[in-house]
Every structure is written in structure tokens, then in C-alpha cells.
C-alpha positions in Angstrom: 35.0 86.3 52.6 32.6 85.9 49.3 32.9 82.4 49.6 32.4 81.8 53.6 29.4 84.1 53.3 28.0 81.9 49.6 28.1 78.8 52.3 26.7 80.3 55.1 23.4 81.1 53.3 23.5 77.4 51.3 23.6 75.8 54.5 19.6 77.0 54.8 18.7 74.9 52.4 19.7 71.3 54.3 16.0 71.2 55.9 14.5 70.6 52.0 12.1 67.8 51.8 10.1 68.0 48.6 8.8 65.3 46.6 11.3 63.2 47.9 13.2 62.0 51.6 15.9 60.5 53.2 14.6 57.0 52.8 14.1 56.9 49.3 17.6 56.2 46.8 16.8 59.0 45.2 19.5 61.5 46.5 18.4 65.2 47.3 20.7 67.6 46.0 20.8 71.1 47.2 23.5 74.3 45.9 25.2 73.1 49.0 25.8 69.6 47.7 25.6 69.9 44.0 29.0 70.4 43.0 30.9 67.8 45.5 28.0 65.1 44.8 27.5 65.8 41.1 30.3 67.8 39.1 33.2 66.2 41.4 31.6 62.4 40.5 32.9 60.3 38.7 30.1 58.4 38.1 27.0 59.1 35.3 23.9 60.9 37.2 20.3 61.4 36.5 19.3 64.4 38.0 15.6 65.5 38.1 14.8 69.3 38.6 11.1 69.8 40.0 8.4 71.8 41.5 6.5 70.0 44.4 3.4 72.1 43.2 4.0 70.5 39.9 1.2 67.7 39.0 3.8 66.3 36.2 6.3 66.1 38.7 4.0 64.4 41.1 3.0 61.7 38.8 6.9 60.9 37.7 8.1 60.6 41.6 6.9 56.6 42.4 8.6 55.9 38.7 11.7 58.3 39.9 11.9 56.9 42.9 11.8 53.2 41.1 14.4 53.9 38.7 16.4 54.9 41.8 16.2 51.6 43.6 16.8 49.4 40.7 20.1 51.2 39.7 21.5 51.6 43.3 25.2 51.2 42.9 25.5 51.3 39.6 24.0 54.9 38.2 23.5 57.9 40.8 19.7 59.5 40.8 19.1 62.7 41.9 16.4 65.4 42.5 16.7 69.2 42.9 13.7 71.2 44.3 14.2 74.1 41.3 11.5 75.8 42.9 13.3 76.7 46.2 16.6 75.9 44.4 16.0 78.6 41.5 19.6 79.6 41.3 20.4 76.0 40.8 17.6 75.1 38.0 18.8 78.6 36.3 22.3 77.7 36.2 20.8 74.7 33.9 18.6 76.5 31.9 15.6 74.5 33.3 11.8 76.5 32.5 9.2 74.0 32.9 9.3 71.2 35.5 9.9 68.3 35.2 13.7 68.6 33.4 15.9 65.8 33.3 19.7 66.2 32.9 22.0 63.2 32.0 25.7 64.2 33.5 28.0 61.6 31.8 32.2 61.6 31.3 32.2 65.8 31.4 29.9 67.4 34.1 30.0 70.7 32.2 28.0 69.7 29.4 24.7 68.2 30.8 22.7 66.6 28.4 18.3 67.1 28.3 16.9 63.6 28.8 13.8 63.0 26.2 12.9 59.6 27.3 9.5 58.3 28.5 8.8 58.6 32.3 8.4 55.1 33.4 11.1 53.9 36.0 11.8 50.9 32.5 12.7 53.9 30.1 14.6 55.7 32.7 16.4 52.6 33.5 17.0 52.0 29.7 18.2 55.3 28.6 20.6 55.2 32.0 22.4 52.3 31.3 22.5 53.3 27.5 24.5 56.5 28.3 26.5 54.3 31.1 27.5 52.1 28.1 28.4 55.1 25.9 30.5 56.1 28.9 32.1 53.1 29.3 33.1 52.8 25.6 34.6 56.4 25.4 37.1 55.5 28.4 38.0 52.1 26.7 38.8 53.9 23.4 40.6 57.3 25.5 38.4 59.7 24.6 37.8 60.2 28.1 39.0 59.4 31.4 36.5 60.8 33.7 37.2 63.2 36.2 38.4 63.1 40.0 37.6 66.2 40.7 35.5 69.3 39.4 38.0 71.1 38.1 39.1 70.5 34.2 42.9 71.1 33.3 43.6 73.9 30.7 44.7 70.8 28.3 41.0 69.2 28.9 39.4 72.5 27.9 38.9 74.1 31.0 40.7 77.1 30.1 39.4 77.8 26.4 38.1 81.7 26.8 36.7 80.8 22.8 33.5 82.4 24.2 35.2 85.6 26.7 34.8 88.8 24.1 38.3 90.4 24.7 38.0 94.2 24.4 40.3 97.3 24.4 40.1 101.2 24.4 39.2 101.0 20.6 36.3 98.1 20.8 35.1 98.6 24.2 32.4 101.8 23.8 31.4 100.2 20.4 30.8 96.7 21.8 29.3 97.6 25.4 27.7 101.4 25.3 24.2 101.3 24.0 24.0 97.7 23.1 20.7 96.2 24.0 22.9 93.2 25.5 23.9 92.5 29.1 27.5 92.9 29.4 29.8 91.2 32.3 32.9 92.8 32.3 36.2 91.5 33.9 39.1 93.9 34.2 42.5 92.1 35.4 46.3 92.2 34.9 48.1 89.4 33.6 50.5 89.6 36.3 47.4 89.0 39.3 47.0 85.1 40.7 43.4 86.1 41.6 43.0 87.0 37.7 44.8 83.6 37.0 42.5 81.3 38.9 39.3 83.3 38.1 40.4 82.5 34.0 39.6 79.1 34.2 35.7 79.9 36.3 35.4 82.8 33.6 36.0 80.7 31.1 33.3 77.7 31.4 30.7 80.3 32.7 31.0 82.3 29.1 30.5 79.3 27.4 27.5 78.2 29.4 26.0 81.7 29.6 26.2 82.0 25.9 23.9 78.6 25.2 21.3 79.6 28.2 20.8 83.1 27.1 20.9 83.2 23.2 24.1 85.3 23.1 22.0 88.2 25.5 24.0 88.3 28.3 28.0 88.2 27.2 30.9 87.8 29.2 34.0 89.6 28.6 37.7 90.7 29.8 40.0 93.4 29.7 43.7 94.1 30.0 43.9 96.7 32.4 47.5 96.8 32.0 47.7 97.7 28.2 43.8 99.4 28.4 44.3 102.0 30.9 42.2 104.1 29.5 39.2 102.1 30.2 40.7 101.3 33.5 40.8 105.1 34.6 37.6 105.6 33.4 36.1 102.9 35.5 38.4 103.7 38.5 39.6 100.2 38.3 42.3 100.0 41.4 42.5 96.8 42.0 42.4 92.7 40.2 40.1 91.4 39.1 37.1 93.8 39.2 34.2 92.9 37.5 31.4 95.3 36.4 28.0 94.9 34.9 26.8 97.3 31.7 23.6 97.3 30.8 21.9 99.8 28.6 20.7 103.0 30.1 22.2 102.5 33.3 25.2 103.4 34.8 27.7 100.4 35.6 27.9 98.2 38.9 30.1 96.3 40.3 29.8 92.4 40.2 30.0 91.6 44.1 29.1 88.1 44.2 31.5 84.5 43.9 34.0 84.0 41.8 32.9 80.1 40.7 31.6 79.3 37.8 28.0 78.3 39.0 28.0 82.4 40.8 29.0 83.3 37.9 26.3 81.9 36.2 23.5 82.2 38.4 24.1 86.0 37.9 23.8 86.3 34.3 20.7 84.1 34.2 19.5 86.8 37.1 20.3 89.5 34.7 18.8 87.7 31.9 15.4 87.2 33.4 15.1 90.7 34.4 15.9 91.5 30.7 13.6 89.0 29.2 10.4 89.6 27.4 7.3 89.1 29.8 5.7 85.8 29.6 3.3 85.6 26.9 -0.4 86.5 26.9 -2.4 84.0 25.4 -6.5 83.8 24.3 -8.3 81.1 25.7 -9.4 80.0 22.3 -9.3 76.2 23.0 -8.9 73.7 26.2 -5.0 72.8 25.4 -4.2 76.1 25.8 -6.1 76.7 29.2 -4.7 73.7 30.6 -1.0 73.8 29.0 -0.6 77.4 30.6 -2.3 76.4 33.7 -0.3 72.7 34.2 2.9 74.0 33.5 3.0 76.5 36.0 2.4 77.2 39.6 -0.3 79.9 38.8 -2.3 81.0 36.2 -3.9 84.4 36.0 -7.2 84.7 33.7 -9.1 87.6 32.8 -12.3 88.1 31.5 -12.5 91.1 29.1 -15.8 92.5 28.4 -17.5 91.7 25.1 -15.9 93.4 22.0 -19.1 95.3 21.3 -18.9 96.6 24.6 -15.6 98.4 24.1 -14.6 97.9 20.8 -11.0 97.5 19.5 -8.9 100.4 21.8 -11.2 99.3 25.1 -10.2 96.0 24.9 -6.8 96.4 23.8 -6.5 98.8 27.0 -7.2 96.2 29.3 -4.6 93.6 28.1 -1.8 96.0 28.4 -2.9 96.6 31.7 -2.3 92.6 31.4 1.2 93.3 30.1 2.5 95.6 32.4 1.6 92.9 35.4 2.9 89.8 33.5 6.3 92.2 33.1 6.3 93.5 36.5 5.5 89.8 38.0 7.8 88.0 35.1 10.0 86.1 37.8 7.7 84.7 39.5 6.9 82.6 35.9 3.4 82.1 35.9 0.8 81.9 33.3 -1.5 84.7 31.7 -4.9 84.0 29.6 -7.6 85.9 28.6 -11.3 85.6 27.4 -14.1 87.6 26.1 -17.1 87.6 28.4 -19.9 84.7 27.6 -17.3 82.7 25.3 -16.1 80.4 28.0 -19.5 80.4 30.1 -18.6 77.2 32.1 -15.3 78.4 32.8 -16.8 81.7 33.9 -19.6 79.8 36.3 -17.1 77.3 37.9 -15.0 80.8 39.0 -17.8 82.4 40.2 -17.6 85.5 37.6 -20.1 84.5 35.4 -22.7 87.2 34.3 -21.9 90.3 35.1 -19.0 92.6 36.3 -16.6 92.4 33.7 -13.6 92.5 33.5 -12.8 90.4 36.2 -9.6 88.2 36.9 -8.8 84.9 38.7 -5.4 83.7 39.8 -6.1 79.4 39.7 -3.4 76.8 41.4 -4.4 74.2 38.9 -3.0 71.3 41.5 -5.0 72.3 44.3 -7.9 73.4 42.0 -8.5 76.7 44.5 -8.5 80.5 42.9 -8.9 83.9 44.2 -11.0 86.6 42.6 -9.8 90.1 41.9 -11.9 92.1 44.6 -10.3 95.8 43.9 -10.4 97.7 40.4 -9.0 96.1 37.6 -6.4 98.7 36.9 -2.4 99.2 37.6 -3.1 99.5 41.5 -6.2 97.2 41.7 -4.2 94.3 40.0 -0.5 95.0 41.6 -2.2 94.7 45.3 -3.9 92.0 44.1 -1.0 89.9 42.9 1.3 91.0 46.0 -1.2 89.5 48.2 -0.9 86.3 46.2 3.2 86.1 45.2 3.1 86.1 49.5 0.6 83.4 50.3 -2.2 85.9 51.6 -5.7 86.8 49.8 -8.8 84.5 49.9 -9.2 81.5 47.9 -12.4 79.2 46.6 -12.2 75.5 45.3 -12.7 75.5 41.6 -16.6 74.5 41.0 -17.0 70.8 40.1 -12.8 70.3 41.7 -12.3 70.6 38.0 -11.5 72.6 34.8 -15.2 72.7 32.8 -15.7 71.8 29.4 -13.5 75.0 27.3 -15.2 75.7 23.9 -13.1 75.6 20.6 -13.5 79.4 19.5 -11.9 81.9 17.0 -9.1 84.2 18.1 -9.6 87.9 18.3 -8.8 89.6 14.7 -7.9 92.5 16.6 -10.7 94.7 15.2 -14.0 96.1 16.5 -17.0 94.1 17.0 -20.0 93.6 14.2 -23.7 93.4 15.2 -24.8 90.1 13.2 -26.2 91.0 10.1 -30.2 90.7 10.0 -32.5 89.7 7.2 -33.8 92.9 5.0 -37.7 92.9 5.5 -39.4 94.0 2.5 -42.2 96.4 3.0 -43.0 97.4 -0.3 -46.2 94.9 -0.7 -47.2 96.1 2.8 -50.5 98.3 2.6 -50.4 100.2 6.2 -53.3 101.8 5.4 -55.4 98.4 5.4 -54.3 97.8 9.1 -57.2 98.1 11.4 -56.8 101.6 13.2 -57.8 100.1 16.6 -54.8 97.8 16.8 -52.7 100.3 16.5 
């Protein structure tokens, strides 16, 4: 039933048409078609994750689409829109668009292409890695595959990365560990348990690399551990359950392939990762870095130091925090500046002179922002930002259609402000008694 409904919903995604379309050689690829087109190929594969909002992406699509046409037949392109595709692009660990993955001789170890981005280095580095290919099947290192699945003598069965745990490791391992932990309970006996192994398996081993050893997959013998069976009411095989720290456990619901398997512990991962980071504006690479790589980028303008001092200001950027946290999956980018240090920046958003602190949210591709109209406070910013993450809320074109000139400045030392330090006048050869009484 899992598996009719996980094919059901992928079927909504057939409509796509991002950057690319039918006409073009490069070949869409969608969660519906991923795994027949790609993993079950046999041939080598360029596959492109991207954002349509993405400028970098943008420029790369003629020389994509290039690359495409000149190696028709002999190396397969593809392109995944990651940004209505984000279970796909999580399952490969891609965070900034554009990401290219090379899928040679095994599908389940995609390799990061570093290339250039003209259509000749993307031809170049394909028909490099088809050579490599070629070469490993001459000597027998490998003979390609004819389907998706690996045989337990190919590696698909080595659990080297599924934790095994018992009634003595378990509460040690699992209970109060700041890790995610995905749990599977089964019975050596249970077929189910036996053609889950293999899916378990690969998905350890991936999840390990794309989450630092933070989300870890593991099994139990409910057979031999029934303690830990009765104490999770384990009744049938295999059940798996998700621990995470400070909460009670849930059960795992979703498909049993390796890719749902995946895409659930990158879930779980993002909504245990750190908030993005909050950077200073304190030069232009970092303004337009944050603001190319992602689809938004939300400024503030803090008011100036003297104004409110150390514990003022650092007030307002955990108010900063707290939205970047609550907003984290949505991956944008957060900057601040102190009033009157970016003055051209200020101007071109309309904030400039007064009212501070104000904030902007800027689509740096269509160069339009909206202006925080309520309080900037918990409430004021969160009904700010909901109007946004839903495609509601005013917007303004970016003055001049362009990021202003951003001034090289020193970071915040964290400490309040100093009044600038004026000349000592010396008074002591002053006579006020010689002034002329009227003047005064």
C-alpha cells in the first residue's frame, strides 16, 4: 500500500517544466523517473540539480543544453528541478544550486562534478569519466549494472554502517544522545526483514556521508532482544521507529526503498540542523554570495551601536535567530547592518534615514524586495515572513535594478559603542575676564 500511495503522489510531478523542455536533449528527471532512468542505466549520466530562481543555474542552461546535444547517444544528460524536487536533491546531499553529479559503473556512489561550465568542459570531463568506465569493464573491475538492484556479493548487502544493538547497548547508544536514531526491529526468520536488509543497508551508508554521522541507522533482533521488543510493543516485522532526544519514539511510516529511506533522515536532519548562519554585511562578496546563492535573502538594519549599545543590539539579532531557526527549511539567507554603514544599500531599499531597525526580504534574480511593515519583534517578523514563504506581501524593484556600491567596513567587536575621541582644548592661557561683557 506504502508503495502504490509513494507513486500516486510522484505522478504530480510529470507537469515540471523548469529551466528545461521536451525539445531540448537534456532529459528531465523527476522522483518518478529517477530510479528507472538513472540508477537502473547502464550507461554514465550527468545529472544537473537546479533552482529555476537560480541566476547560476540560468546562465549554465544554453551550455547544459549544448553539452546535451553534442553527446546524444553516447553519454545521458539530465536535469532535476531540486527546488520542487527537494526530496530528490536531499537524497544527494545537494545545498547550493547548481550541483553536478557524475553516475558512472555504480549508481550508488555519485560523484560531485568540479569542472568549468562551458558545454567544452562538460563534454571533456564526460567522456573522461566514460573512458575510466570503459577501462574498468575491460580490466573486470566492473561490469555495470542491468538493473538497480546490487547483489549481496557486489556490496549491496554490507550493513558495515547499520549500528546493531541489544538490551545491553541500546539505552546507552539511543536514550539521551543528541543524535537522530532510526531504528529497525525485525526477526531473522521475516522475508519482509530479508528484502528490507539490502534498502537498509545502502541507505546507512549514504545517510552516514550526507549527515556527518547525525542521523544513524540501526537494527535490532527482536527475537533474541525481547526486552527492547516489549518495551516498544514491537508486534510485528519489520517495525521501524525514530528516537530522538527529548521526545517520545514514532514510528517510521513511510517506504521501505532506499531513496524513502533516505529522504527521511535528511528530513530529520534538517529539522535538527543548526539555523543558517547570520552574517554582517561587512563587505560586497558577502552581500552578494548570501543573496546569489539563495532564493531570498533577509537584511536587517540594526540601529547604530551608540543607540543601544552591546545588549540592544545583541537583542535584536536573536530575534534574527529565532526566525532563521524557525524558517531554516526554507534555506535562505540572513545579513545584517548597522544603520548609516551601508547608506546606498539602505537608499536603493527605501529604509534609508530613519526607523530603525527595519528589515528587507530581496529576490536577488528578480531584483524586487518587501519591507517589514509590522514591529520588528517575534510576531511582527513571523507574519512577515509567512506572508512571504506563501507568495503574498507587497514588493518594490530594487532602486537602480541593482545591488549599490557595499562599503568595505570592520565587523562588530561585539562591545558597546565609543563617542570619537575629541581634541583637549587648553584654557589655561584664556583670560575670560578680558572678553567684552556685551558679547556675552
Amino acid at each position: 500500500l506504502l508503495f502504490v500511495l509513494g507513486t500516486v503522489s510522484c505522478t504530480l510531478f510529470l507537469a515540471v517544466n523548469g529551466l528545461y523542455s521536451a525539445s531540448d536533449d537534456v532529459i528531465e528527471l523527476t522522483p518518478t523517473n529517477f530510479n528507472k532512468e538513472v540508477i537502473q542505466s547502464e550507461s554514465l549520466w550527468l545529472v544537473e540539480f537546479y533552482a529555476p530562481w537560480c541566476g547560476h543555474c540560468q546562465r549554465l542552461t544554453p551550455e547544459w543544453k549544448k553539452a546535451a546535444t553534442a553527446l546524444k547517444g553516447v553519454v545521458k544528460v539530465g536535469a532535476v528541478d531540486a527546488d520542487k524536487h527537494q526530496s530528490l536533491g536531499g537524497q544527494y546531499g545537494v545545498r547550493g544550486f547548481p550541483t553536478i553529479k557524475v553516475f558512472g559503473a555504480n549508481k550508488n556512489k555519485a560523484e560531485d562534478y568540479q569542472g568549468g561550465r562551458t558545454s567544452e568542459a562538460i563534454v571533456d570531463a564526460a567522456l573522461s569519466a566514460l573512458r575510466s568506465l570503459v577501462k574498468d569493464r575491460l580490466s573486470g573491475r566492473s561490469g555495470g549494472y542491468s538493473s538497480g538492484r546490487q547483489s549481496r556479493e557486489s556490496g549491496g548487502g554490507d550493513k558495515k554502517d547499520v549500528i546493531e544493538l541489544t538490551d545491553d547497548s541500546f539505552d546507552k547508544n539511543v536514550i539521551n544522545s543528541d543524535d537522530v536514531w532510526m531504528v529497525e526491529f525485525y526477526a531473522p526468520w521475516c522475508g519482509h526483514c530479508k528484502n528490507l536488509e539490502p534498502e537498509w543497508a545502502a541507505a546507512a551508508t549514504e545517510v552516514k556521508e550526507q549527515t556527518k554521522g547525525k542521523v544513524k541507522l540501526a537494527a535490532v533482533d527482536a527475537t533474541v532482544n525481547q526486552m527492547l521488543a516489549g518495551r516498544y510493543g514491537i508486534r510485528g516485522f519489520p517495525t521501524i521507529k525514530i528516537f530522538q532526544k527529548g521526545e517520545d519514539p514514532v514510528d517510521y511510516d513511510g517506504g521501505r526503498t532506499r531513496s524513502d529511506i533516505i529522504a527521511r533522515a535528511l528530513d530529520l536532519f534538517s529539522e535538527n540542523a543548526p539555523p543558517p548562519e547570520l552574517l554582517e554585511i561587512i563587505s560586497e562578496d558577502v552581500l552578494k554570495t548570501t543573496c546569489d546563492a539563495h532564493q531570498l535573502c533577509i537584511i536587517s538594519v540594526l540601529p547604530h551601536i551608540l543607540d543601544t549599545g552591546a545588549s540592544g543590539r545583541n537583542s535584536y539579532l536573536d530575534v534574527m535567530l529565532k526566525m532563521a531557526e524557525k524558517y531554516k527549511k526554507k534555506m535562505w539567507g540572513w545579513l545584517w547592518t548597522e544603520a548609516g554603514a551601508q547608506s546606498d544599500l539602505e537608499s536603493s531599499l527605501g529604509i534609508g534615514g530613519f526607523g530603525y531597525p527595519a528589515m528587507a526580504a530581496i529576490n536577488a534574480r528578480k531584483m524586487k524586495f518587501a519591507l517589514l511593515k509590522g514591529s520588528f519583534s517575534e510576531q511582527g517578523i513571523n507574519e512577515f515572513l509567512r506572508e512571504l514563504s506563501v507568495g503574498r506581501g507587497s514588493t518594490a524593484p530594487v532602486g537602480g535594478g541593482a545591488f549599490p556600491k557595499i562599503h568595505a567596513v570592520e565587523p562588530w567587536d561585539g562591545k558597546d559603542g565609543e563617542l570619537p575621541v575629541e581634541d583637549d582644548i587648553d584654557l589655561s592661557d584664556v583670560d575670560l575676564d578680558d572678553w567684552d561683557k556685551d558679547e556675552l
